[in-house]
N, C-alpha and C positions, 0 to 999 in steps of 0.2 A: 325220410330225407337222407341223402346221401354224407358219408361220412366227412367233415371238413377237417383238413391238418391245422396245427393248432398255427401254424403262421397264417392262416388264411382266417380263420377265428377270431384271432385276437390284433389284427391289422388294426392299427390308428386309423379312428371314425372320424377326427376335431382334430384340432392343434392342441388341443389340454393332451392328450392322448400321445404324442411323437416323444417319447423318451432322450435323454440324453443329447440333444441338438436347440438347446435352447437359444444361442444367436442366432437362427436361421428361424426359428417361429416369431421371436422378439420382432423380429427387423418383415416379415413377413407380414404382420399382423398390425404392425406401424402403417405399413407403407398402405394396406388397405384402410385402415382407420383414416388417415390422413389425406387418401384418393390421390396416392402416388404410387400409382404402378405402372412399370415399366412393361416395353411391351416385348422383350425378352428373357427368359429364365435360365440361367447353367446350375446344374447341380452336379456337383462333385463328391465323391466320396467312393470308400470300400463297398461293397457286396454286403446288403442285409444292415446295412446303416438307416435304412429310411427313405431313400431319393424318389423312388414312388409313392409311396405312402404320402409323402410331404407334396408332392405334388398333384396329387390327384386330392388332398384335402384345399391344397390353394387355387384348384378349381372349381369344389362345390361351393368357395367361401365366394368363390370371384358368381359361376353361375346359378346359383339358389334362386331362389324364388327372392323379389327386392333387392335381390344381390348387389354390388360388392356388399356384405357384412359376414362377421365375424358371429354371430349368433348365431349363424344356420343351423336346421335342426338336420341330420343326416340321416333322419328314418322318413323324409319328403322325397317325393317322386325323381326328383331331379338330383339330386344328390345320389341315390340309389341306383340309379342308370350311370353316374360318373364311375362309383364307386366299382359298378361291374362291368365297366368296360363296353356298356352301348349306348351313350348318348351319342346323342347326331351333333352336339357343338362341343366334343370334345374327342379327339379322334387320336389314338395311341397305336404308335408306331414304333416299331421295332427295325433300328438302325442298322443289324446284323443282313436282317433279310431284304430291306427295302431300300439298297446303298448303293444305287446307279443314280446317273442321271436325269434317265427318266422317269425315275419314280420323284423325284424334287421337282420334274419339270408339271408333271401333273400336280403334286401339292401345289405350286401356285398357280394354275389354272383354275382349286377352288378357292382359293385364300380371298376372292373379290367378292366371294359369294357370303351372302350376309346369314347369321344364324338363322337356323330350322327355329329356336323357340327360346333362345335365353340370351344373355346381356354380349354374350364374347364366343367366340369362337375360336377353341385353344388347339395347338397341337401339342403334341406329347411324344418327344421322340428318345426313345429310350436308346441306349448304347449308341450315343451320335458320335461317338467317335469311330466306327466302324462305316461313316458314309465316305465315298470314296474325294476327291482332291476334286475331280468334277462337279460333284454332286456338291459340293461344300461353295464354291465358284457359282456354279448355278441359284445357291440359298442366297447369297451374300446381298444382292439389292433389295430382294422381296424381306431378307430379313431388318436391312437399315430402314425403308418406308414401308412398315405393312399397313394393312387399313388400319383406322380405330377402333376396328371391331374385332380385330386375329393379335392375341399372344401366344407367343412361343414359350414350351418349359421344353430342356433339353438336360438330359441325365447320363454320366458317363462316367467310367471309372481310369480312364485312363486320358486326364486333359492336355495329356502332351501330344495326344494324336490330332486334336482339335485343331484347324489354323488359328494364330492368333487370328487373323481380322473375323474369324467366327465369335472366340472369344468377348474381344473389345465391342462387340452390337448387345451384348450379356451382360447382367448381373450375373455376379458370379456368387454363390454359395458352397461353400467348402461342408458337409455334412461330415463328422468327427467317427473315429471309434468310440463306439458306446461303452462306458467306463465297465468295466466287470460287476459291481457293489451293482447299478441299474438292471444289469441285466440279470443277477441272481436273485434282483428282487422282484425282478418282473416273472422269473420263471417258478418263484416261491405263491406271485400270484396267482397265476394260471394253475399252477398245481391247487391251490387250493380251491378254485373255481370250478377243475374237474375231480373233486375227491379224492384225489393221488397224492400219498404222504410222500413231502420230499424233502431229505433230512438238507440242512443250510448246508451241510459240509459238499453233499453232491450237486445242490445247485451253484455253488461256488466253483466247483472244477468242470461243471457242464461251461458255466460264465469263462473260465479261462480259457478254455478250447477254444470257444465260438472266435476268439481273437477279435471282439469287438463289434462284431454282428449278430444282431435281436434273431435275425430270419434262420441261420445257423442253428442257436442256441432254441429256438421253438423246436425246429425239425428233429434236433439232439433229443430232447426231451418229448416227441412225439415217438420214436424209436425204444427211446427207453420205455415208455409205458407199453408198446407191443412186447417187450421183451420181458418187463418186471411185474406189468399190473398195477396194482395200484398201491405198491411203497417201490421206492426207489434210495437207496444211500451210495454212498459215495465207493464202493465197491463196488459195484453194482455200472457203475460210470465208467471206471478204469478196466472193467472186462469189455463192454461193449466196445468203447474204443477206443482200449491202448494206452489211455494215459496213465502215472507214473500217480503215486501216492505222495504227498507233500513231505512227508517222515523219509521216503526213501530220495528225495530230492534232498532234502536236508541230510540226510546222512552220504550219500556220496559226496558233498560240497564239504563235511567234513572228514571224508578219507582226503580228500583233494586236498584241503587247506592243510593235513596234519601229514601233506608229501607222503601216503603209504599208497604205492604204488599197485600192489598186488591187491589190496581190500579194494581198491576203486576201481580195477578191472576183472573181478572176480564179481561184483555188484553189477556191472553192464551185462558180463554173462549170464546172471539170473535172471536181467531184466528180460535179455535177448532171448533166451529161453521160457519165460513166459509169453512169449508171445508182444511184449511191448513194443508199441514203436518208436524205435532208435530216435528218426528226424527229429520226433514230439519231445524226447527224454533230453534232446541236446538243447533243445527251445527253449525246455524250458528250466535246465540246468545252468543254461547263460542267464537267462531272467531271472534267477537266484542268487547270481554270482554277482546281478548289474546293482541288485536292490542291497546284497553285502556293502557294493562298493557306495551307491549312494548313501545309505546307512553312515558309513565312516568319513565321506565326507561332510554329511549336516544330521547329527545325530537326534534333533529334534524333531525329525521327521514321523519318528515313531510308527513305519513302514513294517504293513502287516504281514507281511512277506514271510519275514525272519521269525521263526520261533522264539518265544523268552528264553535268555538264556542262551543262546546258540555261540555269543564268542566263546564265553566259560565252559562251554563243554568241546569245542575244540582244542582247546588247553593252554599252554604257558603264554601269558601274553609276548612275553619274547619272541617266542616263535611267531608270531602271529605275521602272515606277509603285509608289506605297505601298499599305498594305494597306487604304486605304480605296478607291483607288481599283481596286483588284484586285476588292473589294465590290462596285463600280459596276457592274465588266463583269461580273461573274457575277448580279449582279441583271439588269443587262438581258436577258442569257442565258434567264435562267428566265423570264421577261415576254414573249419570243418565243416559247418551248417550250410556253405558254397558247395563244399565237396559233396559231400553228403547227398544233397537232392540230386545230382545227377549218378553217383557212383552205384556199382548195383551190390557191393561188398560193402554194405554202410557198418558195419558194426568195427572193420577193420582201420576206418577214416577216424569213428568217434572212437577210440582204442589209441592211434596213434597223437589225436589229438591230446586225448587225458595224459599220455606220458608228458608226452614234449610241455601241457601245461604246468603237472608235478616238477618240471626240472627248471623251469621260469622260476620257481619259486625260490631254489635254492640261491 
């Protein structure tokens, strides 16, 4: 059997299974319980959040065998054919490549036609925001009165391209970034599932990169084991790719905080000299600086962020800057991270950033 990447392995089979999006299984799971389903779907959200996965399980639940139900088992015939992309009453389309016209015009040419063998007959149109103004015009009637026998799920990561009056025929579903703690424990599962030591500290900064995407964060950790085998730590993460050590995030925040000008740009130079990458180091050097500042505003947060210890080792509370000035540097932070992705001199952008932040403070 041919080798499967661990996002394809480990894809949500059930709704027990969808990590991290639990208003959208809740209200999902209702709406079939209670045999109110609408007969259009939007799903919203980042890359690697779930929007397929989530809908290709609210079609085994909708066409199973006795279907609509929520027990479906997903190792039955019909399920298995969803699941891989060739049943005949569930049909998945790809909105990049099939975004004329006439390709919506043929969709409802079969929309009258009744299922080949199950309860519904769904389309699946993924990246519907890439169908053109016409094509979206031409959807618009067939999707206000479709049979009772055709739902719509539509999945897109950019719903501002969508017309509203596409929109308003939808249920709309907002699918969340997947909190980092789910996702480094999902990837603490899988490791253990494939025999791969994987120390908490490196499934935590694979979780951070991924920026909130399960599908990301598998392929990360698919990468690392061609490269490591079968232990992985958190070195081992920051060579592959690039990213910055939590100790040396935390200690530039404290050249920064304690105004030494020369130790905070002689620290980017090692970084940039190693090979780091700058964008990532400024990422997540503001994301350090956002959690200082939330920190000082509700200190009962107890945000794991911050080391024990970290005001006191930046030193006299006097000196410590306010929370407007805390503002300052993370505004300039983010006015760099602009610059930055386009510039092709990035080290001189994030350099002139960290002065101008060190003199905000005085």
């Amino acid at each position: 059997m041919s080798y499967q990447v661990f996002a394809r392995k480990y894809r949500p089979r059930t709704f027990d299974d969808v990590l991290g999006q639990d208003h959208v299984v809740t209200t999902l799971r209702n709406a079939i319980e209670a045999d109110r389903l609408a007969h259009a779907y939007l799903f919203v959200g980042p890359r690697g959040t779930g929007k397929t996965s989530t809908a290709r399980i609210f079609a085994k639940a909708l066409n199973c065998s006795d279907g609509p139900r929520l027990d479906f088992d997903p190792d039955e015939e019909a399920c298995i054919e969803i699941a891989e992309g060739r049943s005949l009453d569930v049909l998945e389309i790809d909105g990049a490549s099939n975004n004329g016209v006439d390709q919506v015009r043929e969709l409802r040419e079969t929309v009258n036609y009744a299922p080949a063998s199950s309860r519904f007959k769904i389309y699946y149109i993924d990246e519907v925001h890439m169908l053109s103004t016409a094509a979206f015009n031409a959807l618009l009637k067939t999707l206000e009165e479709p049979p009772p026998h055709v739902k719509f799920i539509f999945a897109t990561t950019e719903p501002n391209k969508i017309l509203p009056t596409i929109i308003s025929r939808c249920q709309r579903f907002d699918l969340r970034p997947i909190p980092t703690e789910v996702i480094a424990h999902q990837l603490l599962h899988i490791a253990e599932k494939e025999n791969v030591t994987l120390e908490q500290s490196a499934a935590w900064s694979i979780a951070k990169g991924a920026d909130g995407g399960m599908r990301d964060a598998q392929s990360m950790l698919d990468q690392l084991v061609a490269f490591c085998g079968d232990a992985i730590n958190e070195e081992n993460v920051q060579d592959v790719f690039g990213f910055t050590s939590s100790e040396t995030i935390s200690s530039l925040a404290t050249h920064l905080l304690r105004r030494q000008t020369a130790e905070t740009i002689a620290l980017i130079q090692t970084e940039a000299e190693r090979g780091k990458d700058l964008t990532q180091l400024l990422s997540e050097l503001a994301g350090f600086i956002r959690a200082l500042l939330l920190d000082r505003l509700n200190p009962s947060t107890n945000n794991t962020e911050i080391p024990s210890g970290f005001w006191d080792q930046v030193g006299d509370a006097s000196l410590l800057p306010g929370d407007d000035r805390l503002l300052g540097v993370l505004d300039r932070l983010a006015n760099a991270d602009a610059h930055m992705r386009r510039a092709s001199n990035k080290q001189l952008h994030f350099e002139i950033a960290l002065i101008r932040a060190v003199q905000s403070l005085d």
